[in-house]
BAZATI-988827 format. One record per residue (C-alpha): x, y, z. Coordinates in pm, 1 decimal. Each point is the difference from the previous one (the first is absolute). Layout:
<pts>
<east=X	north=Y	up=Z>
...
</pts>
This chain:
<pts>
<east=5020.5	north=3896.3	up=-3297.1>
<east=134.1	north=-33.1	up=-339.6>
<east=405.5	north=17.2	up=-18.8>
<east=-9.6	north=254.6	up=-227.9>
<east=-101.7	north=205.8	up=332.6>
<east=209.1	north=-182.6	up=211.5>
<east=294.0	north=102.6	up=-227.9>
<east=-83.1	north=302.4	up=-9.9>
<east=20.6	north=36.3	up=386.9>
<east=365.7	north=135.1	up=182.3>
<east=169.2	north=-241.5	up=240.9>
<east=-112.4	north=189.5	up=300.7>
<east=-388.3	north=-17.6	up=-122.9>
<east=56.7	north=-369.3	up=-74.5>
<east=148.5	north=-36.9	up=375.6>
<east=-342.5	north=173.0	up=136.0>
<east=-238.3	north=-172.8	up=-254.5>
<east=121.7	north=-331.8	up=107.9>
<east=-36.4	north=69.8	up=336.6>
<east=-345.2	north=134.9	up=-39.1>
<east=-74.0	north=-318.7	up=-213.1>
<east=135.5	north=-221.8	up=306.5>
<east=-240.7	north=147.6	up=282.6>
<east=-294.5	north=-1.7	up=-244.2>
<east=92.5	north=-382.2	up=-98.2>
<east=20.6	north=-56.8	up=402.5>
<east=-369.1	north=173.2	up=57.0>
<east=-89.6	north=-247.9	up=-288.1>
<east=150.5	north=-298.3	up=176.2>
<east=-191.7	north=95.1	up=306.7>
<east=-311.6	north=10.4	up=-170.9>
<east=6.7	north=-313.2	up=-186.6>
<east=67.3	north=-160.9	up=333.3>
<east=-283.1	north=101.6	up=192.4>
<east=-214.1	north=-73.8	up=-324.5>
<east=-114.7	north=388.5	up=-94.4>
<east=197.3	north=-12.8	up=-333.5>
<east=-240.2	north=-64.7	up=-296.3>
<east=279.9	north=43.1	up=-287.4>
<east=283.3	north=-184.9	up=59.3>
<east=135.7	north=51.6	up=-372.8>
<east=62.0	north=338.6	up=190.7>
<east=314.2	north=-224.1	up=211.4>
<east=164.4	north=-127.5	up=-330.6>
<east=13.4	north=319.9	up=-226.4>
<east=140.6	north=203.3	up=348.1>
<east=228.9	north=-272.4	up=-15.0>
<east=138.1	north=44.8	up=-337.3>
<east=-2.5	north=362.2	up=22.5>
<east=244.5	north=9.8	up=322.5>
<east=188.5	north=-273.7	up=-209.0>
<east=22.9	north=232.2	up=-319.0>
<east=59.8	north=302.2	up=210.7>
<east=297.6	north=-216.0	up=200.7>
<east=137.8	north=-108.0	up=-347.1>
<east=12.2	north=354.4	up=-154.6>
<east=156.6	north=124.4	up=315.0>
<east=305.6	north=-248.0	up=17.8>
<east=27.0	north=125.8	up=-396.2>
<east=55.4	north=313.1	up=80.4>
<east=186.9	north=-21.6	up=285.2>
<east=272.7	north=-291.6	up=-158.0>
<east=-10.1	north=292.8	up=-273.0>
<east=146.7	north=309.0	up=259.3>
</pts>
């Protein structure tokens, strides 16, 4: 996701992206593990994205 977007987004779509972002990092993680990943640049740009989605979030809410 770009941050334009992620700006863009209200704090309780943030709240709910994140969390959708978690449980599809965690079905990642699973797959790595038992070896039926192929991309695993796929792990490191969910990453960020939860990271820039937490960042934005903490923004807005230091901000109301």
């Amino acid at each position: 996701m770009k941050i334009k977007e992620i700006r863009d987004l209200g704090i309780n779509e943030l709240k709910q992206k994140d969390s959708e972002l978690m449980e599809e990092l965690f079905r990642l993680r699973i797959r790595h593990a038992s070896g039926q990943l192929e991309s695993t640049a796929m792990l490191g740009r969910l990453r960020k994205d939860i990271a820039r989605i937490k960042s934005v979030l903490k923004e807005k809410e230091a901000v109301n």
